[in-house]
LOVEXTI-253216 format. One line per 4 residues: number of its first residue (from 1); for each residue z, y negated, x of C-alpha. Coordinates in pm, whole numbers. Each point is the difference from the previous one (the first is absolute). Layout:
N
NUM> Z:Y:X ~ ...
This chain:
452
1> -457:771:1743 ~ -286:-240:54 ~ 53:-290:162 ~ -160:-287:-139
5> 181:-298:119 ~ -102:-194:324 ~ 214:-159:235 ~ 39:-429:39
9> 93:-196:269 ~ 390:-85:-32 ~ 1:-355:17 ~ 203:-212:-114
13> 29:-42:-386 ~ 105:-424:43 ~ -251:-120:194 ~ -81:-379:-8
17> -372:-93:-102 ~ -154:-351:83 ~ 247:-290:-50 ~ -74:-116:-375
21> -108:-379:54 ~ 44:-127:-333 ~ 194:-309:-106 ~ 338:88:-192
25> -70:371:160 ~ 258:10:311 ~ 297:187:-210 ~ -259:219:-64
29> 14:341:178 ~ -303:164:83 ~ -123:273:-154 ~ 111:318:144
33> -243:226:179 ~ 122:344:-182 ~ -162:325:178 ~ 64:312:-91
37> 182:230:248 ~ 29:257:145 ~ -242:161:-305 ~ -257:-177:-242
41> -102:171:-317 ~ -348:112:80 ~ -179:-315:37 ~ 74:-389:128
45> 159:-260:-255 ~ -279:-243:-55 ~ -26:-313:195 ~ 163:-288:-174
49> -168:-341:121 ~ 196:-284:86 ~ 93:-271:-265 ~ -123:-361:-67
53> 194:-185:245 ~ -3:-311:-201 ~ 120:200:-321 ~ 375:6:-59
57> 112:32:-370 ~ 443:-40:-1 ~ 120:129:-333 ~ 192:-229:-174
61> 331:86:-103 ~ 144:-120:-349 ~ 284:-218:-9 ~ 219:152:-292
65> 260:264:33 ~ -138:208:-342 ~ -397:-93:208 ~ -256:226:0
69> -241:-1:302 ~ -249:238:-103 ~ -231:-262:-92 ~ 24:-162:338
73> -88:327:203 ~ -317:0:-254 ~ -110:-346:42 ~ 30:-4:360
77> -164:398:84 ~ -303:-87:-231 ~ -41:-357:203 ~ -18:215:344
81> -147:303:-87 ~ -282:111:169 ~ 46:-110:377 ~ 369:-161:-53
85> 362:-12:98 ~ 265:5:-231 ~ 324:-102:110 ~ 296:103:-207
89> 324:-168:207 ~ 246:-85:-233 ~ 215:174:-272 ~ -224:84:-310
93> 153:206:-328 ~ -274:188:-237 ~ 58:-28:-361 ~ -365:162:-117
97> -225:220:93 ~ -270:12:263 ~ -352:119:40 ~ -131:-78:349
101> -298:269:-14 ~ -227:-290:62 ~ 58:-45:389 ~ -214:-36:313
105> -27:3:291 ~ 404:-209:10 ~ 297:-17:184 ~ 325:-43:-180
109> 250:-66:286 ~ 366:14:-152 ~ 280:-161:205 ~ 210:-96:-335
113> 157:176:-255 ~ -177:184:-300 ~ 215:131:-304 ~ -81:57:-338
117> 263:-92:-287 ~ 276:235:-116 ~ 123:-222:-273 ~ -193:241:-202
121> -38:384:51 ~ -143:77:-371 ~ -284:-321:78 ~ -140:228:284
125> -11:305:-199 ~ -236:-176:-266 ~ -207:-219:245 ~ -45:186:312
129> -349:187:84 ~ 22:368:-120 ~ -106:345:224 ~ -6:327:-241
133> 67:162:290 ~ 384:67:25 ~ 57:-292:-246 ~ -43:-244:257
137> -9:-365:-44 ~ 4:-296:299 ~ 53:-346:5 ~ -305:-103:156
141> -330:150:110 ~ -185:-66:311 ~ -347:107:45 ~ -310:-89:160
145> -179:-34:350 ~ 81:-40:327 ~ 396:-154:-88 ~ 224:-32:283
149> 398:-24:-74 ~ 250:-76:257 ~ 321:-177:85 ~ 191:-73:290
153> 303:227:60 ~ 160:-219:281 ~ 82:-210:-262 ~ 400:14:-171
157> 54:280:-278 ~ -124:-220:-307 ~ -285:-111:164 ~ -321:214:-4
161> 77:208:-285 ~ -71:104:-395 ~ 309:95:-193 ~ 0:224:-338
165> 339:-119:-72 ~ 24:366:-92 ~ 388:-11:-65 ~ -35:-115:-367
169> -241:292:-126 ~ 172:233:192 ~ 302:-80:-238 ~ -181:-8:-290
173> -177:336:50 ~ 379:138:-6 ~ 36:-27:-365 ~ -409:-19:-66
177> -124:249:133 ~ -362:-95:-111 ~ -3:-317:123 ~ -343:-44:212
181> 110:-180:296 ~ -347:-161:226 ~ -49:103:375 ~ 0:-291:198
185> -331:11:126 ~ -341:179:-89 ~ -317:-36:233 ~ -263:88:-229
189> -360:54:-15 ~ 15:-135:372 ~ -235:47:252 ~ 78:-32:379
193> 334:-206:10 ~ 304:-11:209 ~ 326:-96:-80 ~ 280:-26:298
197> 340:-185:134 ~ 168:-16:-330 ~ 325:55:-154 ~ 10:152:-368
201> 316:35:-151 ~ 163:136:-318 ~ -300:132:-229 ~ 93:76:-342
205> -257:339:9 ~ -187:97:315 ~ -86:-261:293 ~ -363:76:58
209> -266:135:-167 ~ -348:47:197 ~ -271:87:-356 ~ -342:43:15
213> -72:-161:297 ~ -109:88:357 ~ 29:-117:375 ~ 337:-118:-65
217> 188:-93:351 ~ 445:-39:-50 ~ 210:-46:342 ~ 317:-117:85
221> 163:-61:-320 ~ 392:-28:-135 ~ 65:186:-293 ~ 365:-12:-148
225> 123:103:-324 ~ 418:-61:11 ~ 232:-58:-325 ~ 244:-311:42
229> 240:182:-196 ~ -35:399:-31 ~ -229:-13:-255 ~ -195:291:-1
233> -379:-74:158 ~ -252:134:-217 ~ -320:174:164 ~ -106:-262:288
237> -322:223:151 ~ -97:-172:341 ~ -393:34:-82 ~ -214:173:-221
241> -350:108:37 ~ -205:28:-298 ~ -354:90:-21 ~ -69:-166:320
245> -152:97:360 ~ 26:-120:333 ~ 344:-165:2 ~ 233:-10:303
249> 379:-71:-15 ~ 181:-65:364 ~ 321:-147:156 ~ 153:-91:-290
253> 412:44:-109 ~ 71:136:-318 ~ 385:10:-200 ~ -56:101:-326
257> 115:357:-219 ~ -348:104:-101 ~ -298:142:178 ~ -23:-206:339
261> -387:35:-74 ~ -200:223:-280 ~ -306:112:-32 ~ -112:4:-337
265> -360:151:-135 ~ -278:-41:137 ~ 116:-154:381 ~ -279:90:258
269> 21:-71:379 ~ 358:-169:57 ~ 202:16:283 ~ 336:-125:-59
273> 196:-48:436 ~ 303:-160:146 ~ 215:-16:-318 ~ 346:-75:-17
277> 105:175:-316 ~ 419:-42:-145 ~ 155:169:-276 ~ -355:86:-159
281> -199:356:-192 ~ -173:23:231 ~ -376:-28:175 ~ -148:181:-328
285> -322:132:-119 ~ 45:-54:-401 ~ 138:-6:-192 ~ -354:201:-136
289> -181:225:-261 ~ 175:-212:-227 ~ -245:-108:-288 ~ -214:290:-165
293> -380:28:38 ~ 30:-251:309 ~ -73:109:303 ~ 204:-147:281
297> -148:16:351 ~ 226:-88:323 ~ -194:91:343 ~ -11:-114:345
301> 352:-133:50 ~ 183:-61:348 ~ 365:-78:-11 ~ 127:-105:396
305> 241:-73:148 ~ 295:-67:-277 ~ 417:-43:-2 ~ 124:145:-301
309> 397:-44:-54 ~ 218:71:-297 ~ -252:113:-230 ~ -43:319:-217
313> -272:59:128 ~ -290:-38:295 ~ -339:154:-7 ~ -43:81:-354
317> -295:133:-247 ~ 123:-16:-387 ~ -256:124:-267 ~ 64:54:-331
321> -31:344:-162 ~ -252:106:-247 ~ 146:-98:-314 ~ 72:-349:-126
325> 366:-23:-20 ~ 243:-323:-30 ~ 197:-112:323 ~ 161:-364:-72
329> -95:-241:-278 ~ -338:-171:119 ~ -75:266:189 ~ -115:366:-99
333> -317:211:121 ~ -111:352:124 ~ -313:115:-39 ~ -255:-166:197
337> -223:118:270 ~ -152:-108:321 ~ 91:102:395 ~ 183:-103:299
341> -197:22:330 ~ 46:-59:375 ~ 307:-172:22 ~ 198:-14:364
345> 358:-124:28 ~ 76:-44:370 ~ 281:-97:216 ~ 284:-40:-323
349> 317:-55:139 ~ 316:61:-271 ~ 310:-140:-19 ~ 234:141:-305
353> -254:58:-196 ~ 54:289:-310 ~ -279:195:114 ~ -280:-78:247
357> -258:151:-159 ~ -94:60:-380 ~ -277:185:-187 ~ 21:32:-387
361> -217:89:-284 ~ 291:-56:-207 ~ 48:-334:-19 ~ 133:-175:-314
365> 114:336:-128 ~ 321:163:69 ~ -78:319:-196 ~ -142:212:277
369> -108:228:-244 ~ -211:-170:-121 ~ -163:-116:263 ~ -84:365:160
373> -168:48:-376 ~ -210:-320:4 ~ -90:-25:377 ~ -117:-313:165
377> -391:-83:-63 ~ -2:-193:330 ~ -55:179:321 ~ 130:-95:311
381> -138:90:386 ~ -66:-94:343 ~ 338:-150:-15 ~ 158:11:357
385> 395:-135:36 ~ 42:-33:393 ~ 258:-161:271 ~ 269:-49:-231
389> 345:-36:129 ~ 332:-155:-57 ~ 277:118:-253 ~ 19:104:-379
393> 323:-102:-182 ~ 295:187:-126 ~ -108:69:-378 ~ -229:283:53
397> 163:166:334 ~ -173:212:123 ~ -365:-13:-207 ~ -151:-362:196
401> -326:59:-252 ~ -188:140:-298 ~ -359:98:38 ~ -73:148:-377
405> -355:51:-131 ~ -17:123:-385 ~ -235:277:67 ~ -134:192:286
409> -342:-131:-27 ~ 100:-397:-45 ~ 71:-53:349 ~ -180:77:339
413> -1:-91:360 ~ 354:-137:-1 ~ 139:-54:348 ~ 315:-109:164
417> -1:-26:368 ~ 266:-86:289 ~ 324:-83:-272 ~ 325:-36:199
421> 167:-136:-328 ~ 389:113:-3 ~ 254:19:-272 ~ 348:-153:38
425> 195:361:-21 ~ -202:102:334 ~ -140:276:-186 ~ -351:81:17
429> -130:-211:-244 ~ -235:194:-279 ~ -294:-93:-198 ~ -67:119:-380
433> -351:147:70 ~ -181:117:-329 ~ -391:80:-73 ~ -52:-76:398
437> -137:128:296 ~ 305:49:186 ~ -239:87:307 ~ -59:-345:25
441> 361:-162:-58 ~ 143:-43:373 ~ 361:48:-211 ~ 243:216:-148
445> -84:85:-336 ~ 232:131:-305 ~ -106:67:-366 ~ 274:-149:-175
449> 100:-386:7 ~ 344:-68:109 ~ 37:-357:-201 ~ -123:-195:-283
């Protein structure tokens, strides 16, 4: 395995800069000083100069209940841009869509309350901005140069955070199931920003996603997803990468019931550390190969440090098989090519979880068949799965993990090292192994899968 990532000094993520001196500023907190630690991905985050001091734009907030403040956050981002602060410390609602590609070199420091308006699930579907990929859509779009995001989490739960209001779309996707429901927030076509010390709550699709952009810097964030009244939560990813490189993810909480963070194609040199995962899919490469005649590329990953409980699954790889082949409505795929390459998960510690560790070349695609007669087009190697402890949960006792390549030649260099992982029975907990190098698996391998 080659060892790409360097070590940072471990200081402290919250440390105060320079006093800001600016009238009307005081209430202001200062922006974080966010360092990546222990591991960077392969290079420094670019140095983000300080702000005007004298340039403070407060968003106002409308004063009807039916308001929408969308206009306001535009108005008062394009009067700072470009060497700015803009303050966002009061309750605002979103009604319409928002492109802020345009910024630079900005601070938006959020101490209030954003939420966009659920009077109106169908409005979103029509007006929100569109991704092919996955049939995603989001409410907003933030893109750029040199952004910094941040809150204050000292503050009171209400304070500090952005709020998908997810509970009406996640009852209307219960009797439409091709509703498009937006994520709550895209970063997109961004280059060197960081966003930290913020709550996001209740997205109607996935919280993050991190597109086509690079040097991208996320600490100590609050992620919940929780139903008021059992409704059922629909997807809820933590973050998604997507065609981007150089993106860290650190000291963050996550409560959601889809992948606690996703790497989607094309995601060079991340390191995702110190995550506090609940009820999740998963730390997961993919889902990938999904699209045919794309080529989907995911190398250089390093995934530290990370509590999983109460999820199906921990350190996982899904790739689709070589056929196209329908899965849910929205979403269908096989086919597509591409390769996964040097990726290290280190130090996992599992609580509950299904299965600690997952490989498949099946994914979408419950006819196994099938899958052994159209084999994966996407390779995967120098994968190595190391220091992973803790507990599986009842459902599978004894197998703790699935490590299932379509082929012999579609996987190579797959290694698991040092797993003390045990199964509630007290048995010896077991491991699917197919198309592997058991020589390399520090495990117990069988050939036939004992659950689902």
């Amino acid at each position: 395995m080659r060892m790409w990532l360097s070590l940072s000094s471990p200081t402290a993520v919250l440390a105060v800069l320079s006093p800001v001196l600016a009238i009307g500023a005081s209430q202001i907190p200062p922006r974080p000083d966010v360092v990546p630690a222990p591991h960077n991905a392969g290079r420094e985050i670019p140095l983000s100069p300080p702000r005007d001091k004298d340039r403070y734009c407060h968003v106002d907030q409308g004063s009807q209940v039916d308001r929408d403040d969308a206009p306001h956050i535009l108005d008062a981002l394009q009067e700072c841009n470009n060497g700015g602060t803009v303050v966002f410390d009061k309750s605002y609602l979103i009604g319409s869509p928002l492109d802020l590609t345009f910024l630079q070199h900005v601070d938006l420091v959020i101490t209030g309350e954003i939420a966009f308006d659920d009077s109106d699930v169908y409005y979103w579907q029509n007006n929100s901005f569109k991704y092919t990929f996955q049939n995603q859509s989001a409410f907003w779009k933030i893109g750029g140069e040199d952004v910094n995001i941040y809150g204050d989490l000292s503050l009171e739960e209400g304070k500090s955070v952005i709020d998908g209001k997810g509970e009406a779309y996640w009852q209307a996707v219960q009797t439409d199931t091709a509703l498009l429901r937006p994520m709550l927030f895209a970063l997109d076509g961004m280059k060197g920003a960081t966003m930290s010390n913020l709550r996001m709550r209740n997205p109607p699709n996935w919280f993050n996603i991190i597109a086509n952009s690079s040097d991208i810097m996320i600490s100590n964030m609050d992620l919940r997803a929780e139903s008021l009244n059992g409704t059922k939560i629909a997807n809820s990813d933590g973050w998604d990468t997507y065609r981007s490189d150089g993106v860290v993810i650190q000291d963050s909480y996550i409560q959601n019931t889809d992948d606690c963070v996703s790497f989607k194609p094309n995601s060079t040199n991340v390191v995702i550390q110190n995550l506090e995962c609940i009820g999740s899919h998963g730390i997961s490469i993919g889902s990938i190969g999904q699209y045919p005649n794309e080529t989907d590329i995911i190398e250089n990953l390093y995934i530290y440090n990370i509590s999983m409980t109460n999820a199906s699954d921990f350190a996982r790889i899904k790739v689709w098989p070589g056929i196209e082949t329908n899965f849910q409505t929205h979403l269908a795929g096989g086919g597509g090519s591409g390769y996964v390459r040097n990726v290290t998960y280190d130090l996992l510690h599992s609580i509950n979880n299904d299965r600690a560790l997952t490989i498949t070349q099946c994914y979408g695609q419950s006819n196994e068949t099938l899958c052994n007669e159209f084999p994966a087009n996407l390779t995967i190697e120098d994968v190595t799965m190391k220091n992973i402890y803790g507990t599986t949960s009842a459902k599978l006792d004894p197998e703790a993990g699935t490590l299932v390549c379509s082929a012999p030649d579609r996987c190579n260099d797959i290694r698991v090292e040092n797993i003390t992982v045990t199964v509630p029975s007290g048995q010896p907990p077991v491991y699917e192994c197919t198309n592997m190098d058991n020589s390399l698996l520090e495990l117990t391998c069988v050939t036939e899968s004992s659950g689902d």
